[in-house]
N, C-alpha and C positions, 0 to 999 in steps of 0.2 A: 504494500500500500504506500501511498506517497506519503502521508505523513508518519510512517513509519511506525504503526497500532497495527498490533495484532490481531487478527479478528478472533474472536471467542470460537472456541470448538464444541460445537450440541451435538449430541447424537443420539438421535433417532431409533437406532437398530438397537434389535435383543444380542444379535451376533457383536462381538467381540473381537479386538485385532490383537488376538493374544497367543499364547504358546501353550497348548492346542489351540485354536484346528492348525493356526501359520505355523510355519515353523520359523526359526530369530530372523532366518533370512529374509522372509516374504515381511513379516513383521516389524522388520528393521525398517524397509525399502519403504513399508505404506505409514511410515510415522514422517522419514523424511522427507515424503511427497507429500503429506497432508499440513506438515508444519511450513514445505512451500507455498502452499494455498494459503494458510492460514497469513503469512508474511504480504500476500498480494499477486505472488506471482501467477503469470496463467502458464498451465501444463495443457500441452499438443500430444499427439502421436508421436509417439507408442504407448506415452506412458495416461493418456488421457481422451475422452471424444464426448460432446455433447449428447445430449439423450433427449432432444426436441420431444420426443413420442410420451415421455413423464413431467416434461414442462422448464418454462423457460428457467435458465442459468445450470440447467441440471447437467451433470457430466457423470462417468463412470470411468474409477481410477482401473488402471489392468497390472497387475501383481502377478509374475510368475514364481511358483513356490512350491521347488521341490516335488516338480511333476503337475504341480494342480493351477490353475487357473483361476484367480478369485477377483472378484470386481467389488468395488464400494462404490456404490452411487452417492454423488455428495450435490448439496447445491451452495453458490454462493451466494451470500448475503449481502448487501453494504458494509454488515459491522460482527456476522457472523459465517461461522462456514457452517452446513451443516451436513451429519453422516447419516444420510438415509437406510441405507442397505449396506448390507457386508453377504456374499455369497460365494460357492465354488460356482465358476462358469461351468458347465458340463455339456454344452449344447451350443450348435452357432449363432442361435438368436438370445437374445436375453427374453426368459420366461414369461408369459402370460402375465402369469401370478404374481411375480416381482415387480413387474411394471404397475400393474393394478395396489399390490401394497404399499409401494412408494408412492404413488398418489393421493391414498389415503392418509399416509402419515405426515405428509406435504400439507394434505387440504385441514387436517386437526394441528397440527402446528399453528398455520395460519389463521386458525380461526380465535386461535388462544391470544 
């Protein structure tokens, strides 16, 4: 951020970036991508892509770790970043289901 505040880190999700299920590697890598969001900076491919289809500012972090593929959806805020989802990718589309939960916990967020 330009004037140099940190944005507050909420999170959203029951899942956890911890050691289970990551292992230190993946969990190292998604704290120091998250603490670059949270600094201001915007994260591209590879390590990052918007998610228009769950709403605007929404992206999904991509974490490879130790065979598995796991994605955080997060959105940014003006003055917060937020962790919506924590999941293993297992499929080439991101889930039904995941998209639908993330919405909801976006649309009760918002509403508070």
């Amino acid at each position: 951020m330009s004037n140099g505040a940190r944005k507050t880190l909420v999170v959203l999700s029951r899942t956890e970036i911890a050691v289970p299920p990551f292992m230190t590697e993946g969990r190292v890598e998604a704290v120091a991508l998250l603490t670059r969001l949270q600094d201001g900076e915007t994260l591209t491919m590879p390590q990052s892509k918007p998610m228009p289809s769950i709403g605007p500012r929404v992206h999904e972090l991509r974490i490879r770790d130790n065979g598995h593929n796991w994605r955080i959806i997060y959105r940014i805020d003006p003055d917060e970043l937020l962790v919506v989802e924590v999941f293993a990718k297992t499929t080439p589309k991101t889930p039904k289901k995941v998209i639908e939960l993330c919405r909801k916990r976006l649309k009760a967020y918002d509403a508070n």
